[in-house]
LUMMI-960580 format. One record per residue: residue in one letter; x, y, z of N, C-alpha, C in turn. Coordinates in steps of 0.02 Angstrom, whole numbers, plus 50000, padded with zeros to 5 digits. Layout:
N
aXYZXYZXYZ/...
//
This chain:
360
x537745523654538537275521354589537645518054648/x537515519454701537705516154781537385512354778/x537875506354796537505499154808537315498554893/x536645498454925536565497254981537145490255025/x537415489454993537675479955014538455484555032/x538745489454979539385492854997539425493655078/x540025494355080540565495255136540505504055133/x540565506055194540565515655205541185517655214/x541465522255192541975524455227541865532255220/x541805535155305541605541155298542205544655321/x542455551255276542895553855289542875560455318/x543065562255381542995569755427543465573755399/x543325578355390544125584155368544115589455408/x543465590355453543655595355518544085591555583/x543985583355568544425580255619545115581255602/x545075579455537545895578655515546265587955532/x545875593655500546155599855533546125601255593/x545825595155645545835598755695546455593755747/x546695586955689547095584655727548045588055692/x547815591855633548335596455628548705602755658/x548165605755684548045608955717548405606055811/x548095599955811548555599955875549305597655870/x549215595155839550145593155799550585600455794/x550265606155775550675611355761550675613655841/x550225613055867550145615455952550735614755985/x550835605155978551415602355996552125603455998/x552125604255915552715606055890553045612055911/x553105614055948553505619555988553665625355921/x553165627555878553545631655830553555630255750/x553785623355782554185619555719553645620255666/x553815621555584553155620155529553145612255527/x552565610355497552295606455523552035605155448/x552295598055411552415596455344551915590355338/x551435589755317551145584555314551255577855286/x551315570855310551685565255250550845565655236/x551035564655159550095562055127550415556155077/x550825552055099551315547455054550315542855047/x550555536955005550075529955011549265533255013/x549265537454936548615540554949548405544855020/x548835547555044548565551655100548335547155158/x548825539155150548465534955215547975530955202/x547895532955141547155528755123546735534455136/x546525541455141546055545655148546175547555089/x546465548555036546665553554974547075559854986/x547485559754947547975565754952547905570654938/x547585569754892547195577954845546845580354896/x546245576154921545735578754976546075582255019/x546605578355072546875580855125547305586555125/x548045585755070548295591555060547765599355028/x547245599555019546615602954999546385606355044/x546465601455095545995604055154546555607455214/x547345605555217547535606855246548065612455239/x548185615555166548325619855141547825624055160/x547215623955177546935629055195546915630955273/x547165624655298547575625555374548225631055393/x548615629655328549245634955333549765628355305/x549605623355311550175618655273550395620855196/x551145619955186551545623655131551875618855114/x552015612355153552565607855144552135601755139/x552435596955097551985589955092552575585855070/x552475578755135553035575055113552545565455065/x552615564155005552575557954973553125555454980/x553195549154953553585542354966553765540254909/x553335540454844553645536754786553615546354736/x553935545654675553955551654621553255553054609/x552775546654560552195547554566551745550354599/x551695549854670551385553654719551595561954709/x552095561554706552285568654718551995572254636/x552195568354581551675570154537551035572354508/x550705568354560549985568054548549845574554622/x550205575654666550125579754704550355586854681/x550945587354645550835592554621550385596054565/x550145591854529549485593454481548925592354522/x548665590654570548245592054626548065599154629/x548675600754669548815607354695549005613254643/x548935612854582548845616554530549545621954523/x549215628154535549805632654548549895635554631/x549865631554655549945633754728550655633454732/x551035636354772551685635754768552025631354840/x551725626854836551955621854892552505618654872/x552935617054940553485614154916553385604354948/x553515602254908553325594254888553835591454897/x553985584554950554735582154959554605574554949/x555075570454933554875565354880555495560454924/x555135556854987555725552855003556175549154986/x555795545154929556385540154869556975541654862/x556905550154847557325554054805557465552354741/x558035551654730558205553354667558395545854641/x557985542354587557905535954597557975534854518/x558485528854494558595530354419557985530454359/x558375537654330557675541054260557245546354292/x557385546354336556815551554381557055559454387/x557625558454383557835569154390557495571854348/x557475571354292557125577254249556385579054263/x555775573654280555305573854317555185577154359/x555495575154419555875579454480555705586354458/x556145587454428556505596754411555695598754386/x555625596554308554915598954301554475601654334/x554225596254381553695596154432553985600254506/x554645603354493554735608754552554605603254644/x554845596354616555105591154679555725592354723/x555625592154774556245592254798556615585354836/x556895581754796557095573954814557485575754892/x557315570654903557715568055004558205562754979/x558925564754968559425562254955559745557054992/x559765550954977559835547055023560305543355025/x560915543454975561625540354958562115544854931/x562595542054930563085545054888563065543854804/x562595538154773562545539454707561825545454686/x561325544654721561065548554733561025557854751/x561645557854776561815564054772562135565754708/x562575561354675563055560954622562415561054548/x561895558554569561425557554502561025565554496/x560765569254550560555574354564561105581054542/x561775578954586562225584554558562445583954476/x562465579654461562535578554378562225580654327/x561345578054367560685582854316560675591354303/x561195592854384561025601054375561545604254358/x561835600054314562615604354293562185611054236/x562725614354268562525621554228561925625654261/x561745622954305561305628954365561405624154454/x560965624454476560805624754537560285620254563/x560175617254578559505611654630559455611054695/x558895614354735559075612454797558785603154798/x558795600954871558775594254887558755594354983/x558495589754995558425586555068559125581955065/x559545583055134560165576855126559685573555202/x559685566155172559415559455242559965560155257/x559865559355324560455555255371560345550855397/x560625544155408560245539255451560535540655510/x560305540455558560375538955622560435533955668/x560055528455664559755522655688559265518255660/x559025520255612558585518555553558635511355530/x559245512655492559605508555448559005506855396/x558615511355378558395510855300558765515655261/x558335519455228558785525255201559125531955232/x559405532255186559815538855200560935536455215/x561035542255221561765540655243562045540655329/x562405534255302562865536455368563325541355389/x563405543955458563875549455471564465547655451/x564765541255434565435540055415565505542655331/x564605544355308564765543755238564655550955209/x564265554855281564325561655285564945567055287/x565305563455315565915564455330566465565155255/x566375561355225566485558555151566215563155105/x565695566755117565415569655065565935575755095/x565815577155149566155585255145566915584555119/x567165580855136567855579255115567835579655033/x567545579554985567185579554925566795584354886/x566735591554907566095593754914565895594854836/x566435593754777566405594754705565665592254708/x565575586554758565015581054744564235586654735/x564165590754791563615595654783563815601754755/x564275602654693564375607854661563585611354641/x563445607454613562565611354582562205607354646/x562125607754681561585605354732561655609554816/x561085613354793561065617054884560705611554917/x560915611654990560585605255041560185611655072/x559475611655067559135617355086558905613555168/x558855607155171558715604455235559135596955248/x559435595555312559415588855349558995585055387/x558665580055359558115577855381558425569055408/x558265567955468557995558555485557615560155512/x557395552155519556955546855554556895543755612/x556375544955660556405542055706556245534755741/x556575528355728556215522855735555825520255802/x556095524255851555835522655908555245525555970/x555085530355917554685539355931553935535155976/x553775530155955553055525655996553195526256054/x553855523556098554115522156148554505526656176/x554325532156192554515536356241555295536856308/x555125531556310555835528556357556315523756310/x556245524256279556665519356229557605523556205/x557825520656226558645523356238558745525956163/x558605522856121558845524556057558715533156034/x558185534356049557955541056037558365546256067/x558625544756134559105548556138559895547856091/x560025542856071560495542556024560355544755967/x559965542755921559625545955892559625554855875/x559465558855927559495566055961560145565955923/x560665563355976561455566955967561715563455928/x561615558955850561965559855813561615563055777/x560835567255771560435571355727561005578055758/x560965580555802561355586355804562115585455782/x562415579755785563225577755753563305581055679/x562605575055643562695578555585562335585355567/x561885589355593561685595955566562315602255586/x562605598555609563225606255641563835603555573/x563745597955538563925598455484563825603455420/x562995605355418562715608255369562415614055400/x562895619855451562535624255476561875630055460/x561825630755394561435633555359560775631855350/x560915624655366560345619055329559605619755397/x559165618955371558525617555414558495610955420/x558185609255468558285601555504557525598555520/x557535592155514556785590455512556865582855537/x556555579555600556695574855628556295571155651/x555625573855687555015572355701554525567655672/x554405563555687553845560155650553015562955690/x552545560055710551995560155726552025557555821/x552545554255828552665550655894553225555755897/x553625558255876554205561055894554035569455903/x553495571255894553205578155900553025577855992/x552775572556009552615573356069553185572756138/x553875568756086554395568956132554585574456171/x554315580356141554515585356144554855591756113/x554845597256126555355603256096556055600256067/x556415596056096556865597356086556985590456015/x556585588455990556575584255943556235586955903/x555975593155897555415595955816555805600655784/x556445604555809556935608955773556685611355714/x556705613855664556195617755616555625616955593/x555685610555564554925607355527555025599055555/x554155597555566554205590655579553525587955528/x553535582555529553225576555482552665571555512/x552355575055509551875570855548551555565455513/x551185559255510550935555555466550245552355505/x550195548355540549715545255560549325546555616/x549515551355663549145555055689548675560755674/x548815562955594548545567755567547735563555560/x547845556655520547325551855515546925550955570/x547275548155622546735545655670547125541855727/x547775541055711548115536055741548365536555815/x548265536655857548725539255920549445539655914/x549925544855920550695544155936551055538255979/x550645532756006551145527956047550585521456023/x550305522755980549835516255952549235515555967/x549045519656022548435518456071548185524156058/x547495525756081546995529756072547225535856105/x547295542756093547435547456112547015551856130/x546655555756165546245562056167546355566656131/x546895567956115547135574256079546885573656008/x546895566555983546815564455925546215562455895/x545725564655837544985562855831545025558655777/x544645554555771544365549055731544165554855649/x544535552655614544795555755542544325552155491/x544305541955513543825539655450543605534455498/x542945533355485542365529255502542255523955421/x542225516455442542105511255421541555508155454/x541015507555381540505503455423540375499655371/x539875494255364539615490055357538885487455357/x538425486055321537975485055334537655478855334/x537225476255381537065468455392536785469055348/x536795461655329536415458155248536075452555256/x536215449255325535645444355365535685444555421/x535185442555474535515438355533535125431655527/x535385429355581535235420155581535495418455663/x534995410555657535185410655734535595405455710/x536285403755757536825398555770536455394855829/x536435386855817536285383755869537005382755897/x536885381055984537515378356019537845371355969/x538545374755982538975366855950539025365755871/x538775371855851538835372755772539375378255747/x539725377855716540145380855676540155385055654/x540415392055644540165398955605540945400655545/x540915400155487541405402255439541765398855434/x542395402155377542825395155343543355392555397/x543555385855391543865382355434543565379455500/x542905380555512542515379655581543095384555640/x543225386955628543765390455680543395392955759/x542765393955745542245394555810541805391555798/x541605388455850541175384055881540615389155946/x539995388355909539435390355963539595388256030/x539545391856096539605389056161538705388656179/x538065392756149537755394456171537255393756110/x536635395656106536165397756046536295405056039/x536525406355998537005414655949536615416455919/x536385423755901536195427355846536725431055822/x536765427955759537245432355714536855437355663/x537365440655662537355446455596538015445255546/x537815442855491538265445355426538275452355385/x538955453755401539085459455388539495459855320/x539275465755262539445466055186540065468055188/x540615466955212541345468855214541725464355224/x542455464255219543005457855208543575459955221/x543985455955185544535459955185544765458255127/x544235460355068544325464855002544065472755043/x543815474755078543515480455099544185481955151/x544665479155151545165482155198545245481455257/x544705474455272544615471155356545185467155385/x545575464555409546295460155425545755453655433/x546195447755376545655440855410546075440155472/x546635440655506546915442355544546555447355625/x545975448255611545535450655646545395446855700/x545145438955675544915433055696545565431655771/x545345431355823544705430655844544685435755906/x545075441155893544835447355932544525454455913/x544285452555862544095457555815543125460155842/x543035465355844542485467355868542105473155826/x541505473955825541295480955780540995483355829/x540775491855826540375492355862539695495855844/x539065493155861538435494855860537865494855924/x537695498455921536885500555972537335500656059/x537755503056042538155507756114538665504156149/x538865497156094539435494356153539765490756071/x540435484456099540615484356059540345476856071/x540425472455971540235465155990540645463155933/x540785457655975541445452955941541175449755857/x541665450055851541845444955775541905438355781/x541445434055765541275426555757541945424755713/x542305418455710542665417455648543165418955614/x543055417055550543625420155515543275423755471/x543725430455466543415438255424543795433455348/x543165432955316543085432755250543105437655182/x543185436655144543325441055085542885447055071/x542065442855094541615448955072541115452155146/x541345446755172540785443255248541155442355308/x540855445455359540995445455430540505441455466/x540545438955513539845436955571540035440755630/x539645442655655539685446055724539025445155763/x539185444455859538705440655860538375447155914/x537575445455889537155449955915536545448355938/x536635444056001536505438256042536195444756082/x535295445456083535115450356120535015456856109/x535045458456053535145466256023534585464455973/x534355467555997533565469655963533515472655898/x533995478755906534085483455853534325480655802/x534955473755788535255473055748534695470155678/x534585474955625534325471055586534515473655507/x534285469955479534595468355381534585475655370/x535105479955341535195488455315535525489955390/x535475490055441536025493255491536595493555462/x536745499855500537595499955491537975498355549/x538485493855533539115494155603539715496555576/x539795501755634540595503255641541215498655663/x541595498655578542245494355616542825498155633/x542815503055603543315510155637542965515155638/x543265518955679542865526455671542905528955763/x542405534555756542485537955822542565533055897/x541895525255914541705521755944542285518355946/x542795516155894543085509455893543795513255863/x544235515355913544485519855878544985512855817/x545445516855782545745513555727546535510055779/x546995512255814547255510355866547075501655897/x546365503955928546045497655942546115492455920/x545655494355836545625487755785546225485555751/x546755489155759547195488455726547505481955787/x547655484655850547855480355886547395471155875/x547085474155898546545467755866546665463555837/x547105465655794547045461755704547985460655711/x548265460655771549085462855784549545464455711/x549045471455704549515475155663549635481755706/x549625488255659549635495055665549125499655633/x548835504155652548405509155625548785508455572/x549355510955559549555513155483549375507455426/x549575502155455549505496355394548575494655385/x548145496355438547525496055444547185503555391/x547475509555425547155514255364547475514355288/x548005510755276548245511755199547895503855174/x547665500855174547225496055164546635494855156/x546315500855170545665499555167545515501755115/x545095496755042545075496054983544665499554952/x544725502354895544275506454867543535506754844/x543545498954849542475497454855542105499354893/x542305502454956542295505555017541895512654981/x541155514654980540935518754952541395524254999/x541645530154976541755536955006541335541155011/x541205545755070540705548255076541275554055121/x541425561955095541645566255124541285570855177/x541545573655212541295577955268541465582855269/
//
């Protein structure tokens, strides 16, 4: 049974194929690999890779083994190839192999744990390179090292060279061009190898940053490529909420925990059945806004666990069972994310599973 008091979260999957769809537009060519790491963003992975395999997607990149687990029993016998950024992480090769994973190699013990598992045949693998990162993957000094070595990938084909782009938001940002030319330093290392560099912001840099396959992640969702609302890009999941009272605030009275706002005026509020157990930022407070009956209206307070106030000082319409949108088409996710001074990404992998789902 749906509890009327639940939180909505409505999920589009003609948005999401149709913001795949412009990602491959972009990509000059390049295939075009979906990350569905963190539950698919918080949309579900199963759902999305589902829906977007029927797009033409073949490649799917997760983040932890598990994911890639549960994604390959998703996807049944489809013969998608599944890339597992962790890589190869101790106890995990044999899993790996099973489940037909292909780990993103990201050290030199790592390569050494992978080439070890496949003594007596063959494994392909993703080799990271860092670039500018400085999370995972190797350095060119350590690239360099491996070839000098190569016993090291005796059983291991490098079927691709893949980094990361940290600076792909910012367009003018110097690094990206560095970035570029030590990505081409090291692939003229591994001439054979397919190359993959692109993130979701780094697709729009242009041609000359999507080279075979690129990775898109949060633009597929909803997110704009530079943080901000995009045209190109459609609203993927809608969050709403439904009022559960209103009440009037007299001037000079207090609304939620800490008194953190103070009435300037006589207020009509609306309490709204969502929090941030429902995946709201209390961090919202005090630029946080929903939107209902054709404009947007601010967030009273501090966003509470189960309860919002928002004030609807004049709005006729607002009454007990409405729904307000706190993301979605009106309010894009960009917005609220800023709002709350985070990121879409940390805003859509958060939003909690009490959140009734409702597919499209």
């Amino acid at each position: 049974m749906t509890d009327p008091s639940d939180s909505r979260l409505t999920i589009d999957l003609e948005a999401l194929a149709a913001n795949y769809r412009a990602l491959r537009d972009a990509a000059c060519g390049a295939e075009v690999a979906p990350a569905v790491k963190a539950d698919g963003y918080g949309v579900g992975a199963s759902i999305v890779a589902d829906r977007l395999w029927d797009e033409g997607a073949r490649s799917f990149y997760t983040a932890r083994l598990s994911e890639g687990l549960a994604l390959r029993q998703s996807l049944g016998d489809r013969d998608a190839a599944i890339h597992v950024l962790d890589g190869v992480t101790p106890g995990s090769a044999a899993a790996m192999e099973a489940a037909r994973l292909t780990p993103t190699l990201n050290s030199l013990p790592q390569i050494e744990a992978w080439n070890s598992h496949a003594r007596g045949g063959r494994l392909s693998a993703t080799l990271h390179v860092d670039t500018g990162m400085n999370r995972l993957g190797l350095r060119l000094e350590e690239v360099r090292v491996l070839l000098g070595a190569m016993d090291r990938l005796k059983h291991v084909e490098i079927t691709q060279v893949m980094s990361h782009l940290a600076c792909a938001n910012a367009p003018d940002h110097p690094l990206n061009v560095r970035q570029l030319e030590r990505f081409h330093e090291a692939t003229t290392l591994f001439p054979n190898a397919r190359r993959s560099l692109a993130n979701s912001a780094g697709i729009f840099l242009g041609g000359a940053y999507c080279f075979d396959q690129v990775r898109p992640g949060v633009s597929l969702y909803g997110g704009g490529p530079r943080d901000v609302p995009d045209a190109r890009i459609k609203a993927v999941v809608t969050l709403e909420a439904p009022i559960l009272q209103t009440r009037n605030v007299p001037r000079g009275e207090s609304i939620g925990y800490g008194a953190t706002y103070t009435a300037t005026d006589n207020t009509r509020v609306a309490i709204l059945g969502a929090g941030y157990a429902d995946g709201v930022p209390r961090s919202a407070h005090p630029h946080g806004a929903v939107w209902f009956d054709g404009r947007r209206r601010p967030m009273l307070g501090r966003v509470s666990m189960d309860l919002i106030a928002v004030d609807i000082t004049d709005c006729d319409a607002a009454r007990p069972g409405a729904m307000m949108q706190i993301i979605g088409p009106d309010l894009p996710v960009d917005d609220a994310a800023a709002a709350a001074g985070t990121t879409a990404y940390e805003l859509l992998t958060r939003i909690a599973p009490r959140a009734h789902r409702v597919i499209v």
